[in-house]
Every structure is written in structure tokens, then in C-alpha cells.
C-alpha positions in Angstrom: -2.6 -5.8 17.7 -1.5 -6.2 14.1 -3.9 -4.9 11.6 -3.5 -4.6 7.6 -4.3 -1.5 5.9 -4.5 -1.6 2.0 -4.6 1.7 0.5 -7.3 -0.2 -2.3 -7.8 2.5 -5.3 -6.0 0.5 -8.1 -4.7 -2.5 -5.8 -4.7 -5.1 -7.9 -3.7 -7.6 -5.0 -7.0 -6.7 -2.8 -7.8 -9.9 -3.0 -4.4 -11.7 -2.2 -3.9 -9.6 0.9 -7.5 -10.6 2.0 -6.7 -14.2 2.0 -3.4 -14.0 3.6 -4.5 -11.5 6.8 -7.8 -14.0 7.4 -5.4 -17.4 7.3 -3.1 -15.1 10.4 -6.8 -13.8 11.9 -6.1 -10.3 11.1 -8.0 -7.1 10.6 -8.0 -5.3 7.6 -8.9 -1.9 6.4 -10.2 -1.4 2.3 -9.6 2.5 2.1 -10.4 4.0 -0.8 -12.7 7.0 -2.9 -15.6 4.6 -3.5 -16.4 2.0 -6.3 -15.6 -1.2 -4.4 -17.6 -4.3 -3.7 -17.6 -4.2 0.1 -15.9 -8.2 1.3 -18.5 -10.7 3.0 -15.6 -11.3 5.3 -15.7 -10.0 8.9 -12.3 -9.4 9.1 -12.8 -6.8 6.7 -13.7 -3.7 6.7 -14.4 -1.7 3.8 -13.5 2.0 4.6 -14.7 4.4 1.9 -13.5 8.0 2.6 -14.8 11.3 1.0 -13.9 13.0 -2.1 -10.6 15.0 -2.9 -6.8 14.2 -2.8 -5.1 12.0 -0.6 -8.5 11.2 1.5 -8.0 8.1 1.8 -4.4 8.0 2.4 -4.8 10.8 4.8 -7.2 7.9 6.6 -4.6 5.2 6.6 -1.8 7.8 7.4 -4.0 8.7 10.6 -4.2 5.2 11.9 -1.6 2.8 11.2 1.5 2.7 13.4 4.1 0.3 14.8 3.4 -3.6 14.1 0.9 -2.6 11.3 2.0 -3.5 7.6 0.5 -1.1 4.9 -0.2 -1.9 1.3 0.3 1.1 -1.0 1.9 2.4 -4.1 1.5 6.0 -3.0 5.5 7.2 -2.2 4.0 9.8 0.2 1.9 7.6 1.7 4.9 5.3 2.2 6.9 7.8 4.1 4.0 8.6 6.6 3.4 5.2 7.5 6.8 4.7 8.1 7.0 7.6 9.9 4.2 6.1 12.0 6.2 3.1 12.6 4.6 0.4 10.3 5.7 -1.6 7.6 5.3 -1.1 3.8 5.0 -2.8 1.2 4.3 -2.1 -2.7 1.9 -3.8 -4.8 4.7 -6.0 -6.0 6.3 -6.4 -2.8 8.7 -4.7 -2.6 9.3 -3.1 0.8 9.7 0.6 1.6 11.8 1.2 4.6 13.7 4.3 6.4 16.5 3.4 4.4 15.5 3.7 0.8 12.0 5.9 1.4 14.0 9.2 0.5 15.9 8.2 -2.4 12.0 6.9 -3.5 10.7 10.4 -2.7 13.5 11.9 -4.4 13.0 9.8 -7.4 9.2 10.3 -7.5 10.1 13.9 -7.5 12.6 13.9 -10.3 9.9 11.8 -12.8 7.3 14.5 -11.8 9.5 17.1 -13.4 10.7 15.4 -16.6 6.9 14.5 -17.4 5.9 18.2 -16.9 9.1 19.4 -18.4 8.1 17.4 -21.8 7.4 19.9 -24.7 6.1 17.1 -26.8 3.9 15.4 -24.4 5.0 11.8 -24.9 3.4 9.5 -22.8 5.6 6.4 -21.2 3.5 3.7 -20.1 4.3 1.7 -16.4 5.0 -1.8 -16.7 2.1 -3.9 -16.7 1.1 -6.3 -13.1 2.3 -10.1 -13.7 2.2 -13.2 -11.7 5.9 -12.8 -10.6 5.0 -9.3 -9.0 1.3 -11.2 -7.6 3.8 -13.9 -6.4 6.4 -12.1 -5.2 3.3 -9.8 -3.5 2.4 -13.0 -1.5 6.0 -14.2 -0.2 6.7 -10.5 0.9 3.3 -10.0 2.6 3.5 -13.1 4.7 7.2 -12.3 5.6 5.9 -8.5 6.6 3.1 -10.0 8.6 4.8 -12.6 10.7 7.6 -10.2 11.7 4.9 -7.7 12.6 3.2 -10.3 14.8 6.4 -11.2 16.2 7.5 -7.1 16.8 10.5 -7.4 15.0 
């Protein structure tokens, strides 16, 4: 059976995702470090992992597999699940897949090193969270959910 697994430390679409996996009667799983209001819902369940690095992805990892659809913005994370046979999507809906997860990885990489690599220490800022990337969130999450349901 289907279930949603949102990888919840700074998800700002916690919410969204709630509302969405209750109207299709789905399970889903809050992972994260702590620091979250547990949901009233019962098809929610707030999972909060133990201290230290990718925990809570190593949680999510663990679990999902085909006909699951994962929330996260964690490239690694990404890959696993993949790996594992579910579906990803970002925050902003945008879908990982087998096809474009390396060139993500490889990308992720590349930033890693120019940000360490930077003698003066100048900080770039990500782009802020907007109601196109909440809206476009939505659309995609519905589409990843039904085509889960339907194993496709």
C-alpha cells in the first residue's frame, strides 16, 4: 500500500502534503531530529529519530520502496529512495528520477567544492519558498500519488 514519507526538517509544505495524503486515505510518516508539533491526524505519524547526521533520512531510506512517494530536498536521500523504488519529489515539486538523479548528485558535489574552495567566504543565499513553488508542490504531489496508487 501507498504510503507518504516526508523527510520534515525544514519542509515548508508539511502541511500541504498532510492535506493531500488524508483526501487519498494515505499514511504518512513526519521524520525528522525533533522540534515538531506531532499532527492530531491519525493518518499521521510523527516519527522523530535520534541525534546525528542523516538519522532521519537513514529512517526513511530504510522503509520506503516501490509505490511510495518521498518528500525531501536531501540529493542523497533522493538517490536511495529511488534506489528503493519510490517516487521523489522536492519541496517545489520538482521530481527526481533515475534519469536526472546523477547529474543532481554530480551537481550537489560540484557546489560543495566551490563553497569550500572560496578564500573569501562569500555567502550566496538560496532562493526564497513562493506560492508558485507551494503550487506547483501540490499539482506535482497529487500527480506522484495517483500514479503510485495506480503502479505506474
Amino acid at each position: 500500500m501507498t504510503a507518504l514519507y516526508i523527510d520534515a526538517d525544514a519542509c515548508p509544505v508539511k502541511q500541504e502534503a498532510e492535506r493531500v495524503a488524508t483526501r487519498h486515505g494515505l499514511r504518512m510518516f513526519v521524520v525528522s531530529n525533533g522540534g515538531l508539533r506531532p499532527s492530531q491526524n491519525p493518518l499521521v505519524e510523527t516519527v522523530i529519530v535520534a541525534e546525528g547526521a542523516d538519522v532521519a533520512d537513514m529512517w526513511i531510506a530504510e522503509r520506503c520502496g516501490p509505490g511510495d512517494v518521498v518528500v525531501t530536498g536531501d540529493i542523497p536521500l533522493a538517490a536511495k529512495c529511488i534506489e528503493a523504488g519510490a517516487r521523489v519529489l522536492r519541496h517545489n515539486g520538482e521530481r527526481f528520477t533515475e534519469a536526472n538523479i546523477g547529474q543532481q548528485l554530480a551537481m550537489r558535489d560540484l557546489m560543495a567544492d566551490l563553497r569550500a574552495a572560496n578564500p573569501l567566504g562569500v555567502q550566496g543565499g538560496g532562493k526564497g519558498f513562493t506560492k508558485a513553488d507551494r503550487s506547483r508542490f501540490l499539482d506535482a504531489l497529487e500527480r506522484e500519488l495517483r500514479a503510485a496508487k495506480a503502479g505506474r
